[in-house]
ROLO-699668 format. One record per atom (N, C-alpha, C): x, y, z; residue in three letters. Coordinates in steps of 0.05 Angstrom, whole numbers, plus 5000, padded with zeros to 4 digits. Atoms other than C-alpha are relative to their C-alpha. Layout:
<rs>
XYZALA;...
</rs>
This chain:
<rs>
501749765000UNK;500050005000UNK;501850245000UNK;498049724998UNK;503150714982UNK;499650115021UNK;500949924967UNK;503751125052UNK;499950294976UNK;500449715019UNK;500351865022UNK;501150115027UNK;498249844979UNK;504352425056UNK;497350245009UNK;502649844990UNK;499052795099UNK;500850235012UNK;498149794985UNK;504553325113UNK;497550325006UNK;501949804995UNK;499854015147UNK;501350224991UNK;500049715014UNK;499454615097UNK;501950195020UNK;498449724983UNK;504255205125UNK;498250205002UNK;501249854989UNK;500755685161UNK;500650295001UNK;498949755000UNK;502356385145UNK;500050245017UNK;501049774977UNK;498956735199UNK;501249965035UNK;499250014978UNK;500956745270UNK;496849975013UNK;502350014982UNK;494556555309UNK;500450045026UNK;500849974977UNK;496956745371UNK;502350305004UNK;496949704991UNK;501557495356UNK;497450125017UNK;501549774981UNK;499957935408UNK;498450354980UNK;500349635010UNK;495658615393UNK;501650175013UNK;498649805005UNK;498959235376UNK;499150115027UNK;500149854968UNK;500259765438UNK;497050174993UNK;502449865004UNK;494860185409UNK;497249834995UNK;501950014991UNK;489459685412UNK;500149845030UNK;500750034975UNK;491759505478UNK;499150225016UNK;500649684986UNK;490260225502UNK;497150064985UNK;503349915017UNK;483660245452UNK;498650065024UNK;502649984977UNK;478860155516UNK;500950315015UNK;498749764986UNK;482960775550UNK;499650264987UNK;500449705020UNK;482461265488UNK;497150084999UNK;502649894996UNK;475461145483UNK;499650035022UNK;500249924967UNK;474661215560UNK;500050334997UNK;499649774996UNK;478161905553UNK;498550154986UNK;502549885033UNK;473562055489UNK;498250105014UNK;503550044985UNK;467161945526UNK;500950245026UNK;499449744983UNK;469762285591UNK;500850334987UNK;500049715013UNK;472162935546UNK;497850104994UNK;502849805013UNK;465862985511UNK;497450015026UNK;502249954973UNK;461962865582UNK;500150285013UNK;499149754987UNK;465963495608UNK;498850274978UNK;501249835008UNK;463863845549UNK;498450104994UNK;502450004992UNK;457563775554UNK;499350205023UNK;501549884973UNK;456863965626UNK;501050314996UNK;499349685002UNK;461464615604UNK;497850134981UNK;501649805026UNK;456364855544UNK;497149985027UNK;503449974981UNK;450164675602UNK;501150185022UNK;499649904981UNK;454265055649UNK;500150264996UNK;500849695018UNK;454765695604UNK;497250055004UNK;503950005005UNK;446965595589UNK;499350105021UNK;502349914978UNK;444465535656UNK;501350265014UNK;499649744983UNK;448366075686UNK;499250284982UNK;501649825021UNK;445766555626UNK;497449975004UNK;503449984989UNK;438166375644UNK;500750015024UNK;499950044972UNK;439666275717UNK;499550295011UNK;500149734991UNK;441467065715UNK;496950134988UNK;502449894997UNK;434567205691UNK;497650015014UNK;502549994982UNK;428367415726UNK;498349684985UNK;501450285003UNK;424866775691UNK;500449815007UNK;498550194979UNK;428966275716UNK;501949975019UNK;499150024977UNK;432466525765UNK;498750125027UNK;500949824971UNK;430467085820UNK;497049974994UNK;502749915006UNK;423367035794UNK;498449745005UNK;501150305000UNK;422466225803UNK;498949955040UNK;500150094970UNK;418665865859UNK;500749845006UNK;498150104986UNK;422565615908UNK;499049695005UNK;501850304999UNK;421164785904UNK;503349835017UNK;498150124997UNK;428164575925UNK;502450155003UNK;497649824980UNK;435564785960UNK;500450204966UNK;498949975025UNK;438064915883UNK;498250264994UNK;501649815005UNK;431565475879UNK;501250265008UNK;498749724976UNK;435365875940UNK;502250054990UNK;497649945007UNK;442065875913UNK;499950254988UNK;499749665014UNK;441766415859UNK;499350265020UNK;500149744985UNK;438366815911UNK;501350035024UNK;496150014987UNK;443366685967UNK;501750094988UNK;498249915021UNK;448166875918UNK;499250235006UNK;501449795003UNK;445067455909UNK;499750205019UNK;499349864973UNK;444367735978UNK;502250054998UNK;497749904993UNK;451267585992UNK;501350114988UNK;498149875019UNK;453567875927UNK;499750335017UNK;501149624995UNK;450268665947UNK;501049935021UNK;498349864983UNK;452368616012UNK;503349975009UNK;497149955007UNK;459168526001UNK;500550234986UNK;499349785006UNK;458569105960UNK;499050275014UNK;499849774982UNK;456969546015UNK;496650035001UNK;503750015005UNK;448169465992UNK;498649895029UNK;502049994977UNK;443069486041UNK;497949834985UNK;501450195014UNK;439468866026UNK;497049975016UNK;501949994988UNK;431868816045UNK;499149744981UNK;501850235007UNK;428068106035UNK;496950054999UNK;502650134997UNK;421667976017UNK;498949665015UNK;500250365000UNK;418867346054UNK;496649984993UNK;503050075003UNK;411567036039UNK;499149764992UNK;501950235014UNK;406466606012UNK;499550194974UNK;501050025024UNK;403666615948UNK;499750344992UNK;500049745012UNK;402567355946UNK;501150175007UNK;498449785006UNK;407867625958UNK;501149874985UNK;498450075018UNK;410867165911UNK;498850134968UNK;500649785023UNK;406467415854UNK;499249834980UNK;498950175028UNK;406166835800UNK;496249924994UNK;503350065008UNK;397566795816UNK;499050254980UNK;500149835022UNK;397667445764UNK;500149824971UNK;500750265023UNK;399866905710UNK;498149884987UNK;502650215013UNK;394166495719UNK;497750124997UNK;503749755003UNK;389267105712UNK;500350064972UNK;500049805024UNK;392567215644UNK;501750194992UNK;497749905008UNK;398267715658UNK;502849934992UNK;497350175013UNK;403567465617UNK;501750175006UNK;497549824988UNK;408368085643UNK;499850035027UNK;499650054968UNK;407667885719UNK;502449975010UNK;498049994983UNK;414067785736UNK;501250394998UNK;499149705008UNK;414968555709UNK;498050175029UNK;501649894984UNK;409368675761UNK;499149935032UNK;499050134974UNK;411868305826UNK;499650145017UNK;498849894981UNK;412168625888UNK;502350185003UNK;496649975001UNK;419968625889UNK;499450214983UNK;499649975019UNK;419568925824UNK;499050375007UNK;501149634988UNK;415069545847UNK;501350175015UNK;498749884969UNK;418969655907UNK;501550064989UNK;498849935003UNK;424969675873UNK;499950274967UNK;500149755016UNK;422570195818UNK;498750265009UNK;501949734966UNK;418570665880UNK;503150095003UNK;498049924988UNK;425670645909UNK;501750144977UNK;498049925026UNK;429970775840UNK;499050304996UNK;501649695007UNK;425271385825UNK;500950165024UNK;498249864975UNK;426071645897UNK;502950104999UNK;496249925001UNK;434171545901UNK;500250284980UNK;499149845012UNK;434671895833UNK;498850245000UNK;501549734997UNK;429572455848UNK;502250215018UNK;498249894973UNK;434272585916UNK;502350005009UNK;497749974998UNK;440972405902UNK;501150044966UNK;498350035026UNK;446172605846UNK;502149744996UNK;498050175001UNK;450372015859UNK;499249704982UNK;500850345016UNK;449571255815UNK;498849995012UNK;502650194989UNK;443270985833UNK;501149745011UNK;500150234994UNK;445870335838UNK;502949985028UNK;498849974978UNK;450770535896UNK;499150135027UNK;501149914977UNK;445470835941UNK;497649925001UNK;502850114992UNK;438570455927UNK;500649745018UNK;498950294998UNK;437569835970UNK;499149794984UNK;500950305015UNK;437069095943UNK;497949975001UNK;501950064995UNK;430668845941UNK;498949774987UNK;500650294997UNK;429468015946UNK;498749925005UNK;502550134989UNK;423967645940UNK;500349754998UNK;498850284993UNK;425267005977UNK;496849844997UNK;502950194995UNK;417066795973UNK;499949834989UNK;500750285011UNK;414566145946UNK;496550065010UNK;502850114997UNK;407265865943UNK;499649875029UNK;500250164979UNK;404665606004UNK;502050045039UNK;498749934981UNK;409365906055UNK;498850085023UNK;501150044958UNK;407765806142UNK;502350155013UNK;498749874984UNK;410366286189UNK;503149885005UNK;496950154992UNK;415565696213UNK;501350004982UNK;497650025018UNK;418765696143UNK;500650335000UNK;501049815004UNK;418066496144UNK;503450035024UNK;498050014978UNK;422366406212UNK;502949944989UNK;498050115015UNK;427665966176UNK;501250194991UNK;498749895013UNK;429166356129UNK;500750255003UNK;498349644991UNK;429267076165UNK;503749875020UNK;496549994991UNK;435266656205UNK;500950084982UNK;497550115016UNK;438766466145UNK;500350314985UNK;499749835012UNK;437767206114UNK;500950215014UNK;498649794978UNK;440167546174UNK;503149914993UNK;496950045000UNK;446867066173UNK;500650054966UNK;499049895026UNK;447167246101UNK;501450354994UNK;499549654994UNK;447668066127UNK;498050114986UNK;502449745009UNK;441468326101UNK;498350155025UNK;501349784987UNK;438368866132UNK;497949955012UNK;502149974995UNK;431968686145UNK;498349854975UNK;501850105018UNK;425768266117UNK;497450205006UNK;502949875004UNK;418568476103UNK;498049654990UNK;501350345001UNK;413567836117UNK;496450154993UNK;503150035006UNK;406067796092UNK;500149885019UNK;501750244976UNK;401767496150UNK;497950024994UNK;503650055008UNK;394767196116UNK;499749855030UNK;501650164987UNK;389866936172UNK;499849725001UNK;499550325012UNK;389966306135UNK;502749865022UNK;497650114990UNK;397166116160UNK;499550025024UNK;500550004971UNK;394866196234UNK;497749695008UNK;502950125005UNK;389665666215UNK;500749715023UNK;500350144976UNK;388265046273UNK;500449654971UNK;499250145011UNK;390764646207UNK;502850024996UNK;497050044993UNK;397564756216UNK;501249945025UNK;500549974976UNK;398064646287UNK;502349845009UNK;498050154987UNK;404664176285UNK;502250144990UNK;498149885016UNK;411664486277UNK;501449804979UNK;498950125026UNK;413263936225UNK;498650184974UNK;501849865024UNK;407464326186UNK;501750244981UNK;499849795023UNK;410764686132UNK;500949834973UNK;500150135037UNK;411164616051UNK;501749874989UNK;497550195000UNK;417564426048UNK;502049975015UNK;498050194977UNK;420463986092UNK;502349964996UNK;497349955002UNK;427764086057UNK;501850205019UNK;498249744986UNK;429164776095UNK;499949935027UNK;499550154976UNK;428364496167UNK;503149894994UNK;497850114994UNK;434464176148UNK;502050104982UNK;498149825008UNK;438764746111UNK;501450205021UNK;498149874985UNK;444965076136UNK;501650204984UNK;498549805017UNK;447865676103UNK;501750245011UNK;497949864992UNK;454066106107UNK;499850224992UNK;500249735007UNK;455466816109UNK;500150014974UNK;498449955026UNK;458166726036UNK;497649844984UNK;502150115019UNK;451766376013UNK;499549774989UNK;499250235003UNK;454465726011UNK;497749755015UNK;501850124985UNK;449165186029UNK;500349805011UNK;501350274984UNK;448464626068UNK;498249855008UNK;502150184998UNK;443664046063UNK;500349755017UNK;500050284992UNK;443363546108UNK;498049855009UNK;502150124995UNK;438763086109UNK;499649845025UNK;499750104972UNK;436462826171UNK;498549704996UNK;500850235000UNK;434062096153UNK;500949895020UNK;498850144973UNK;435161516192UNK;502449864990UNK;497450105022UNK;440761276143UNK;502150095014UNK;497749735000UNK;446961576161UNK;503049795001UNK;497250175018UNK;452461026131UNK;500950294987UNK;498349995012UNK;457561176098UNK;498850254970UNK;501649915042UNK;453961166019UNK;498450235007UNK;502249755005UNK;448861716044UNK;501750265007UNK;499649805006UNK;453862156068UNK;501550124983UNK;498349875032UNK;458262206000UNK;498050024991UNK;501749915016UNK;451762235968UNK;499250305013UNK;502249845001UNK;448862816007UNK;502650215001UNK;496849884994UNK;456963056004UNK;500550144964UNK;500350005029UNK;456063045932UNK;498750244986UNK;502749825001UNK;448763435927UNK;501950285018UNK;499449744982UNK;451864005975UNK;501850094978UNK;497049915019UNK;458964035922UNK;497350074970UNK;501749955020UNK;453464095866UNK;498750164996UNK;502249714999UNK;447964575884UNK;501350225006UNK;499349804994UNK;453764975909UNK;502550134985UNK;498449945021UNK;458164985853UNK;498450024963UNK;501249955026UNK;453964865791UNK;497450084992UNK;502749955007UNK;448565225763UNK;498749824985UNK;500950165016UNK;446564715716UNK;498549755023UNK;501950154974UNK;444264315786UNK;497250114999UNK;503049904990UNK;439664815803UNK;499050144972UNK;500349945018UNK;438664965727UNK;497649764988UNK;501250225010UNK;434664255717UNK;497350095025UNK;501949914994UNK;430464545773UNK;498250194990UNK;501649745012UNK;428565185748UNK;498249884980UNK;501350165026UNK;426764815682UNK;497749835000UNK;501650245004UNK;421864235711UNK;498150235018UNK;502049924987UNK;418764755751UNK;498450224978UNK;502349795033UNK;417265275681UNK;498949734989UNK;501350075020UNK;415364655647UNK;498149735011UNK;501250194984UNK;412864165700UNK;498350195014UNK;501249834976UNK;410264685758UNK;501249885022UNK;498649984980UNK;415564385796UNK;500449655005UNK;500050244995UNK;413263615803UNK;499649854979UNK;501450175020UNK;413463195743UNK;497249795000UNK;502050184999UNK;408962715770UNK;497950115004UNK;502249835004UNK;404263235793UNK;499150064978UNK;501349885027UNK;403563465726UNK;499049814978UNK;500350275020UNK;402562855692UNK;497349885007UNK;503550054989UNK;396462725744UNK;498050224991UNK;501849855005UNK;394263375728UNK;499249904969UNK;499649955022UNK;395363315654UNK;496949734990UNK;501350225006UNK;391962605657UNK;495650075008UNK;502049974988UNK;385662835697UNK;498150244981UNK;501449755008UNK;384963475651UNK;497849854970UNK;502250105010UNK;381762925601UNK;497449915001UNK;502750144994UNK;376362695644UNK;498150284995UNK;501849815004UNK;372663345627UNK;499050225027UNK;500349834973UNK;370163875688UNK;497750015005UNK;502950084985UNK;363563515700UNK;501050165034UNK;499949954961UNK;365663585782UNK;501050275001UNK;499749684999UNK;368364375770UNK;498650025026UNK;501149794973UNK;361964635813UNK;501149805028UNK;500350214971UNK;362264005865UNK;503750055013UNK;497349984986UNK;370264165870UNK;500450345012UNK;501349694988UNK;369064995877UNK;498949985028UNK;501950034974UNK;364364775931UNK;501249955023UNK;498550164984UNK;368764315971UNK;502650235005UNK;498549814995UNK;374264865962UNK;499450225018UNK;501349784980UNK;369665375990UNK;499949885025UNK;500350064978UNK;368664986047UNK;502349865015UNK;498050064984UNK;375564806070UNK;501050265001UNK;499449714985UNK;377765496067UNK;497650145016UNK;502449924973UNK;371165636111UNK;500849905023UNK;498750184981UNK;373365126157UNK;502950125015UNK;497849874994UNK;381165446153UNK;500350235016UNK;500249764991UNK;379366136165UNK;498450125023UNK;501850124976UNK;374065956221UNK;501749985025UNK;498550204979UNK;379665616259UNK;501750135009UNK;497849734998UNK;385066236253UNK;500850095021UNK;499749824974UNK;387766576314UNK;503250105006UNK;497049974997UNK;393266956323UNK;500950105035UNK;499249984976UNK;395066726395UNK;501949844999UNK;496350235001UNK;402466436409UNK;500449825019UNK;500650234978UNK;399266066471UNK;499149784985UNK;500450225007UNK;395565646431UNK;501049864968UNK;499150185029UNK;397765596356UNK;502850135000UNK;497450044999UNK;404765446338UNK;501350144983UNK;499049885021UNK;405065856279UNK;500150304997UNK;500149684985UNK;403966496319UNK;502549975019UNK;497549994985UNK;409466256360UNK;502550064979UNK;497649855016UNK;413866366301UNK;500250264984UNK;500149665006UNK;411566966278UNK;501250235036UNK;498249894973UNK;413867156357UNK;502550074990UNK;497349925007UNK;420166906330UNK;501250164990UNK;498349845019UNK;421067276277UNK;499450255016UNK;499949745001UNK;419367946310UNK;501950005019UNK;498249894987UNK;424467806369UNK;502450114986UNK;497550055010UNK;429867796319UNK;500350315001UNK;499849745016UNK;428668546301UNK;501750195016UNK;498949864982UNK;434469026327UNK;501450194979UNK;498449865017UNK;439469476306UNK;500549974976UNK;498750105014UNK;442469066259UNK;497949794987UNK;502250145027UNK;436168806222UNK;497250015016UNK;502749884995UNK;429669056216UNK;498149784986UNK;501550215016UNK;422568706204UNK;497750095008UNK;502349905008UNK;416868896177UNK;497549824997UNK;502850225001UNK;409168526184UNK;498950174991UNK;501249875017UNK;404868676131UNK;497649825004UNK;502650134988UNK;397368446150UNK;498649954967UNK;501250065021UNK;394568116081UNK;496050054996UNK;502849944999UNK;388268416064UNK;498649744979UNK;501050225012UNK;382167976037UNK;498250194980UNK;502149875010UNK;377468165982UNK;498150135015UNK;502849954982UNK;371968616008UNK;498049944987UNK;502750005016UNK;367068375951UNK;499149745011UNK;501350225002UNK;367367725974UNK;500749785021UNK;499650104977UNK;371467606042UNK;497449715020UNK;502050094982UNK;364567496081UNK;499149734995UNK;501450214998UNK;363366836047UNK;501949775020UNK;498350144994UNK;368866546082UNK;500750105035UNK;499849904965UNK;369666946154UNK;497950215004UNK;501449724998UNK;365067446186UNK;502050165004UNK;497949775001UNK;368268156187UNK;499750055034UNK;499349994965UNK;367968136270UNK;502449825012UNK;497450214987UNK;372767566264UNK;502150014987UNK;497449935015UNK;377267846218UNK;502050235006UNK;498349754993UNK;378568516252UNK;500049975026UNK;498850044978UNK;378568126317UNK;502349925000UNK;497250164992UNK;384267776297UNK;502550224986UNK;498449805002UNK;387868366263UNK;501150175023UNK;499249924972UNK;386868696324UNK;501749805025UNK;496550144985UNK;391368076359UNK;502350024988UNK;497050005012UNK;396068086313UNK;501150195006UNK;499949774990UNK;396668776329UNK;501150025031UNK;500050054970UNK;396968596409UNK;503349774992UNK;497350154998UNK;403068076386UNK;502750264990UNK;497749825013UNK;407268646352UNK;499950225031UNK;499749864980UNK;405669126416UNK;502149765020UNK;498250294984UNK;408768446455UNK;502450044996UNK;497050025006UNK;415468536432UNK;500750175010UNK;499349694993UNK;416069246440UNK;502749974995UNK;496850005015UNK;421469256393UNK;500150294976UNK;501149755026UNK;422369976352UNK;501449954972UNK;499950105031UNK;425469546299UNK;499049894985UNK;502650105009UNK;419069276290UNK;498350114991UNK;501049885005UNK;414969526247UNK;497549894980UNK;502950175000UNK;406769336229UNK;498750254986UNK;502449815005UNK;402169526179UNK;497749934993UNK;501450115003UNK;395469336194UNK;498349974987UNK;502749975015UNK;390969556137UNK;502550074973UNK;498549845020UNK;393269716066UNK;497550154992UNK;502349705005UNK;388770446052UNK;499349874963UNK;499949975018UNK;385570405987UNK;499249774975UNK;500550265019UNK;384469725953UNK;496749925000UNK;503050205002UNK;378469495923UNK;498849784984UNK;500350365012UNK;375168885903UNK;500749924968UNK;499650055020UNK;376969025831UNK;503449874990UNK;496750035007UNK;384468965845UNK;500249715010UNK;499850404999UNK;383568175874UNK;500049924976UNK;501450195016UNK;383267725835UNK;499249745009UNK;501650194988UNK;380567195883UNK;499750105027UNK;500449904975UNK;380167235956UNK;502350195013UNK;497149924989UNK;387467475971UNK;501550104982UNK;498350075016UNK;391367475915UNK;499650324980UNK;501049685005UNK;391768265879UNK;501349984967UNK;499550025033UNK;392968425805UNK;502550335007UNK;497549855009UNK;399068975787UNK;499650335016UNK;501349794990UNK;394569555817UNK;500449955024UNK;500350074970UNK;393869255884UNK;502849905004UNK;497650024983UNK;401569075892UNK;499750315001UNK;499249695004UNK;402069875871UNK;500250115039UNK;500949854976UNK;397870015938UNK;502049805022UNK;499550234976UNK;401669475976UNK;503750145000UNK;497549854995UNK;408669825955UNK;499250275016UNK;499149774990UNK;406570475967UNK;499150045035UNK;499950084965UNK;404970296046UNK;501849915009UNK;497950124993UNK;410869956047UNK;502550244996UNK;497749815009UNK;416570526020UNK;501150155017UNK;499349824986UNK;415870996076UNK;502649865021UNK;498450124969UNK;418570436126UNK;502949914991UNK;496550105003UNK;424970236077UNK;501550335003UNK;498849725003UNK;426971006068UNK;500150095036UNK;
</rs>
């Protein structure tokens, strides 16, 4: 039998050379790729948001839903008084914040703020009475309000605006907020500021007070503090969900979902509305023996001295249409306590104004809440006491 030679083909290839240095480093280049273009990203969002951030629409003019809201205006304080500015806060609820003009239809409401009045009363003034820059002898004027704001957050934040060096706040006090429905000091809107800490320099501190307190939560909440207090683009994703959310995505998505079922229940929800603010305003009292939210309106007026002044402004109610909701014996009894709590201090850096002269039911636009006319009257009661 012939033996056939079964000799194996020559193999020209190397099946086992090593790869080249450059695709041993491949996973590394792209690594650095991805990381570069991550950085440049966050630099072109970091331009952005600090370019909206400095506007009245999303920045000084936004309501406050989270720490990232306060920043710009922290900032802000501490910027003027570093420059020698006499900084005056606004604090409030809903109307001194201003944003219920909006939903009546004024699409130039933030032009017609509060803040906004005050600080063009004062500009006119200065320049009427001094030859010198305006913007070296008017004071600041910050409006720290939000929706929904309770004496105890009201408290909060006159601390944190005192250790910031401003001069002095100016607080709305509605009846409402005295109401025998707030009655625990956990009660306020947002339960974030209870647990904020802020430095002369505006720098914030969040610490959350869970029951967690490993390791992982405090680089995370180590993290959130290096964030909100270095990048605007943090508190830039807030501003944003609150213009295009109202602050809570999920809220809006319930609303959004519900606005299909049609407004059969409108009157039956009107109704039910009317009758929890009947209930609210019923319950009211501005005594610091028994409700807790008069105890912090105390607080805030001990604060008032030399070195920072504070102003109570008594929120008037519609007169067309108050009565369906309080009698007028129990509205100017309790003016008249509130009145009896500011004599209590007997502080002459305290200063109370119980009526605003002049408003009438055409300038509401619901029970509380005033259209561009009725801030007018609400500045010009207010001007005498910054000058």
């Amino acid at each position: 039998m012939t033996k056939t030679n079964s000799a194996k083909p020559t193999n020209f290839h190397n099946s086992e050379e090593k790869p080249s240095l450059f695709n041993q480093l491949g996973w590394i280049v792209n690594a650095l790729i991805f990381v570069f273009t991550l950085l440049l990203l966050i630099l072109i969002g970091e331009v952005l948001a600090r370019t909206t951030l400095s506007s009245d629409r999303y920045g000084m003019n936004a309501d406050i839903q989270s720490p990232s809201h306060l920043k710009p205006k922290f900032d802000q304080i501490a910027a003027d008084v570093a420059t020698g500015k006499n900084v005056i806060v606004l604090i409030g609820d809903s109307l001194w914040f201003g944003a219920t003009m909006g939903e009546h239809g004024d699409q130039e409401w933030r032009r017609h703020t509060l803040d906004k009045q005050l600080t063009e009363a004062i500009s006119n003034r200065f320049t009427a009475t001094n030859s010198n820059h305006i913007s070296a002898l008017s004071p600041s004027i910050i409006n720290l309000s939000y929706n929904g704001m309770l004496p105890h957050e009201m408290q909060i934040l006159s601390q944190h605006v005192r250790t910031l060096g401003a001069q002095g706040v100016i607080i709305d006090i509605a009846l409402r907020s005295v109401s025998q429905d707030f009655q625990s000091p956990n009660d306020v809107s947002r339960s974030w500021l209870r647990e904020l800490e802020v430095t002369p320099d505006g720098a914030i501190s969040y610490n959350r007070q869970d029951k967690r307190d490993d390791i992982l939560h405090r680089i995370s909440h180590g993290i959130s503090n290096f964030l909100i207090n270095n990048l605007s683009l943090f508190g830039w994703r807030a501003q944003l969900r609150q213009e295009f959310f109202g602050g809570n995505p999920s809220a809006w998505s319930t609303k959004f979902a519900t606005g299909w079922k049609g407004t059969n229940n409108a009157p039956l929800s009107q109704a039910m509305a009317l009758l929890k603010t009947k209930k609210r305003y019923q319950s009211a009292s501005f005594n610091p023996n028994q409700n807790v939210q008069s105890q912090a309106l105390m607080e805030i007026f001990s604060m008032a001295d030399e070195n920072f002044s504070v102003l109570a402004v008594y929120a008037e109610l519609n007169p067309a249409i108050y009565q369906r909701v309080v009698e007028p014996k129990t509205l100017e009894k309790e003016r008249a306590n509130l009145a009896k709590m500011i004599q209590t201090a007997q502080n002459s850096y305290l200063g109370f104004i119980p009526k605003i002269q002049g408003l009438e039911g055409t300038m509401f636009l619901d029970l509380v809440h005033v259209n561009k006319d009725g801030y007018r009257f609400y500045s010009n009661a207010i001007i005498p006491f910054i000058e």
